[in-house]
Steps between C-alpha positions, in 0.01 A plus 500: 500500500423486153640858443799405595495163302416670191777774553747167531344337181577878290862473611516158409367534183724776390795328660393204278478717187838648534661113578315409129660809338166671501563810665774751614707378778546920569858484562612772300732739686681275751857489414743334588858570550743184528865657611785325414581345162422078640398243353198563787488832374414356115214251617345781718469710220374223251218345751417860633403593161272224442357636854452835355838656647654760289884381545784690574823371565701769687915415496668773658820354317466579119755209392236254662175688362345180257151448523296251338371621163211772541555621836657824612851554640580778756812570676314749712226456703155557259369825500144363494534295826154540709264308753458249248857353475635237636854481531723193494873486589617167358866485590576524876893495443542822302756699647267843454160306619474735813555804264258412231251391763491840685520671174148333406351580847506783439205446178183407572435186433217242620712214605865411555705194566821360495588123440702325687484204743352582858802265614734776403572806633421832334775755542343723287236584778826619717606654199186744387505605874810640471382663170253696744182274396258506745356255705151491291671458171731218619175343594353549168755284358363135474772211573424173403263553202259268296312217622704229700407200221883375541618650197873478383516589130467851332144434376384340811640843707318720252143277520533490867570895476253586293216289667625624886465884283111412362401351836600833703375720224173316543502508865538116507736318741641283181521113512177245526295716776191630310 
């Protein structure tokens, strides 16, 4: 028993030292991709790098591509993309959602989500089938996203975005079960 109370002690401390801005957090190389110029889209970006994200705001529509100061503006999906991206679609009335959304299943990427109320339909689902998606990327595609804290504004969507993203990244179910 001790063994195993010392091994929870070691995480503890080093959890501890990285909350007092002691140590690394280690998040380099976990991006994140926000599509859709939003006003979700700009607070996911901000808060995400203050997480340790590397921001990208991908707008397929290069009248709309604005970012917030600092972070980097594709109208293509990233070359880059990887395991360690998470992917968030922030507008789910865009005409070319469907199209955008199995263009970027089609990258690797670690995580992917579209917001959008569970209360509504989602005809892009119909949609990227008849693009010839398959069955297991349709069910990659997570629908609602973020923790359900009740939010309503811009920032609250992003914190509840970014926390639901942290929790399954660290294997945690999110909200006040430790």
């Amino acid at each position: 028993m001790a063994h195993s109370h010392d091994a929870h002690a070691h995480d503890a401390d080093a959890l501890c030292d990285v909350a007092h801005g002691e140590a690394a957090a280690g998040a380099e190389g976990r991006a994140l991709v926000a599509v859709f110029a939003s006003p979700v889209a700009g607070y996911l970006l901000r808060y995400g790098a203050d997480l340790g994200f590397r921001g990208i705001l991908f707008e397929p529509d290069p009248g709309r591509a604005a970012a917030p100061e600092g972070f980097e503006v594709v109208t293509a999906p990233p070359a880059d993309l990887d395991g360690t991206a998470d992917i968030v679609l922030t507008d789910h009335h865009r005409p070319e959602l469907a199209a955008v959304l199995h263009e970027l299943l089609a990258h690797k990427c670690r995580w992917i989500g579209v917001m959008g109320s569970p209360r509504h339909p989602a005809p892009y689902l119909q949609a990227l089938a008849e693009l010839g998606a398959t069955e297991e990327d349709i069910a990659r595609v997570h629908r609602p996203i973020g923790l359900n804290i009740g939010s309503r504004t811009p920032p609250e969507i992003a914190v509840a975005t970014l926390a639901g993203l942290l929790a399954d990244r660290n294997g945690r179910p999110g909200g006040f079960a430790f």
